[in-house]
N, C-alpha and C positions, 0 to 999 in steps of 0.2 A: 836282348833289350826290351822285345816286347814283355816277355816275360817276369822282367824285374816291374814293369810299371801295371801289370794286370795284378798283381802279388798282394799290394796292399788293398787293391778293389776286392779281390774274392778272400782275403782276410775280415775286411770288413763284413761282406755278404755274410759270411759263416758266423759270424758274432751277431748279425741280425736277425739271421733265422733262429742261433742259439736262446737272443732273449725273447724273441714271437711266440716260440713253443713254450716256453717257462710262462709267458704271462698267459698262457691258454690254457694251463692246467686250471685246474679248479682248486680252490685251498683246500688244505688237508686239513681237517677238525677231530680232535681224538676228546676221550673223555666225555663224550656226549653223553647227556641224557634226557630221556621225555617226560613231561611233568604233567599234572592236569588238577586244579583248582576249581572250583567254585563258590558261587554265592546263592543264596534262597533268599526269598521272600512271600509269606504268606497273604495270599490280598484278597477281601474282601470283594465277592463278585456286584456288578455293578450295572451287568445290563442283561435283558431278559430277551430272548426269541421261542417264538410257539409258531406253532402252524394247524391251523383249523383246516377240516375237511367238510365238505358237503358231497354224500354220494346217492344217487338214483338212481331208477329205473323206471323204463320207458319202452312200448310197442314202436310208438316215434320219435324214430332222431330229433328230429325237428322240436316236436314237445317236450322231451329230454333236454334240448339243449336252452331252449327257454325256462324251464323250471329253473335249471340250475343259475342260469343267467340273475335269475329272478332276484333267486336268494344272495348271490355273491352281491351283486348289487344293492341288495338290502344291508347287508354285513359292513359293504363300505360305508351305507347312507350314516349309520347308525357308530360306525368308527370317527368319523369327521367331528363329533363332539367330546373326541378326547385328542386334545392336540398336543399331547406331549409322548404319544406313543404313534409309531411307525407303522402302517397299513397298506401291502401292497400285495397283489393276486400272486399265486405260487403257480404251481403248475396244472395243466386242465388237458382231462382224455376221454375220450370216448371210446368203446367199443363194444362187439356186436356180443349177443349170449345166444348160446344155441342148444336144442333140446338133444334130448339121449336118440333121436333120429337124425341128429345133424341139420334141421332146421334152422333156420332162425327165427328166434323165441322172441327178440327185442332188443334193447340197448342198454346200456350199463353206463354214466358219465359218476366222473370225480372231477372236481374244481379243490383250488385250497388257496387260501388266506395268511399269509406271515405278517405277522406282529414281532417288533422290536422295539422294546423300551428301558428308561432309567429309573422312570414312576413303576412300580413293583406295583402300587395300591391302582393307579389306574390301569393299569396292563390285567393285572387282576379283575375288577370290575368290568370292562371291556368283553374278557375272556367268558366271564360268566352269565353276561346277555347274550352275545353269540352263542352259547352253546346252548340255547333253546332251540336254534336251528341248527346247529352243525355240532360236529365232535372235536375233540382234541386231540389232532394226531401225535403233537410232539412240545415236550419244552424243554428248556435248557438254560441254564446260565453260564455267562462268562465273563469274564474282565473285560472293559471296552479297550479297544487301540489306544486310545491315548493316553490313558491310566496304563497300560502295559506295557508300551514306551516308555513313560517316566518312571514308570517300575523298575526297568530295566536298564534304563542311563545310570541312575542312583548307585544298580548291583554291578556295574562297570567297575569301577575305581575299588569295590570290596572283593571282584574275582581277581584284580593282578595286584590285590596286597594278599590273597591267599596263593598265588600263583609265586609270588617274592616268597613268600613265608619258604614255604617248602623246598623253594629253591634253596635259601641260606641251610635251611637243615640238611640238604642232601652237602653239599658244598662241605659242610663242617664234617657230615660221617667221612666224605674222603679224602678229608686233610688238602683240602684245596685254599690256594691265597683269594679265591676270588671266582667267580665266575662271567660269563659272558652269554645273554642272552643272541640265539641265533635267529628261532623263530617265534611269533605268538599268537595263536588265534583267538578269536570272541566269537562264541556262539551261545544267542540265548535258545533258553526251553520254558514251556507252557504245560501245565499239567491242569486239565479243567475236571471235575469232579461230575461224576452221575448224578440229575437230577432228581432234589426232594419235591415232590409239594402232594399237600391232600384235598380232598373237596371240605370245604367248610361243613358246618352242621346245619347250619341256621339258609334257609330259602328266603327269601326275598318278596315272590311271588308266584302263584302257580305255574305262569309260563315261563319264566326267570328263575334260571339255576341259581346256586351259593355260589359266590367268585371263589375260587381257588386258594388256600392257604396259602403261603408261597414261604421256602425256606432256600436263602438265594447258597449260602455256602460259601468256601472259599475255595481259591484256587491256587498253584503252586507257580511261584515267576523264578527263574533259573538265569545267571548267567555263566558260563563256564569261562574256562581260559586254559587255555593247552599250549603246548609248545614245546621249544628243545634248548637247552642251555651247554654250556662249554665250561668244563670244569678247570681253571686253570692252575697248574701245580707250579 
């Protein structure tokens, strides 16, 4: 008696666990394949960063570290009347120099100055009064963020109509009705270029360098799109 009435409970049981396990599997997907598209766009660099050095030396720290003071402080007074380019201190070291007896000879300081601008013309003239007193360690151009943002929302929508593209053509070599996207990624890319620029010809004034030629270049904006499709027969 017990028997016949536990019959239909552990019937059921085994048809529970039977669909629990099936819906545990993971689905089977055949016919797979990985794809990878992209879009370009060439743009027009748009924003300028340098970095100015001033290096010295000194018997005393102390008057070492006021020289250099002196000058970075002169560099900003003198950045303040170009308000559309960016000026702020970089990084500053001090340390000791010592003779071929292992003395110490005196001090060695480096300070530097970053400028970041969209005025090319005054970022340039800027550049060419400071370096009466300092040098130019470094410049560079690149696409601003937000120009490279919109660069790249734009090359969205041209990397998954390259991304379709390639799919219908695989789809067709394999005599498929159709396919079925599984996954898709978006990753964009940045290619900035080495930078150009020369000293002008033409001086200005004996203590006043020529500003800098400036040739800004362009740069390369990428959107890819990758992913795996389901070919179905």
């Amino acid at each position: 008696m017990l028997t016949r009435t536990l019959a239909p409970f552990i019937a059921g049981l085994f048809l529970l666990v039977a669909v629990s396990s099936a819906a545990a599997e993971p689905p089977q997907h055949y016919n797979t394949v990985a794809l990878q598209a992209e879009a370009q766009r060439t743009v027009q660099n748009d924003l300028l960063n340098a970095t100015l050095y001033i290096e010295l030396s000194d018997p005393s720290p102390a008057a070492l570290a006021n020289a250099i003071n002196r000058s970075i402080n002169e560099a900003l007074r003198i950045a303040k009347d170009y308000k559309d380019v960016r000026v702020s201190t970089g990084n500053t070291q001090t340390y000791p120099v010592y003779a071929k007896d292992n003395t110490l000879k005196g001090w060695r300081g480096r300070a530097e100055i970053r400028i970041e601008s969209k005025d090319f013309e005054a970022a340039a003239d800027l550049i060419g009064k400071l370096q009466a007193t300092m040098q130019l360690g470094s410049m560079s151009f690149s696409v601003s963020p937000e120009k490279r943002y919109a660069t790249e929302n734009d090359l969205i929508a041209k990397a998954i109509s390259a991304f379709k593209e390639r799919a219908e053509i695989v789809r067709a070599a394999l005599a498929g009705r159709g396919y079925k996207l599984q996954h898709l990624n978006l990753a964009a890319g940045y290619n900035a270029p080495q930078p150009r620029f020369a000293m002008a010809l033409r001086a200005r004034s004996a203590q006043e360098l020529a500003a800098p030629s400036l040739e800004a270049g362009v740069s390369m904006v990428t959107v890819t799109a990758s992913g795996t499709i389901e070919i179905l027969e």
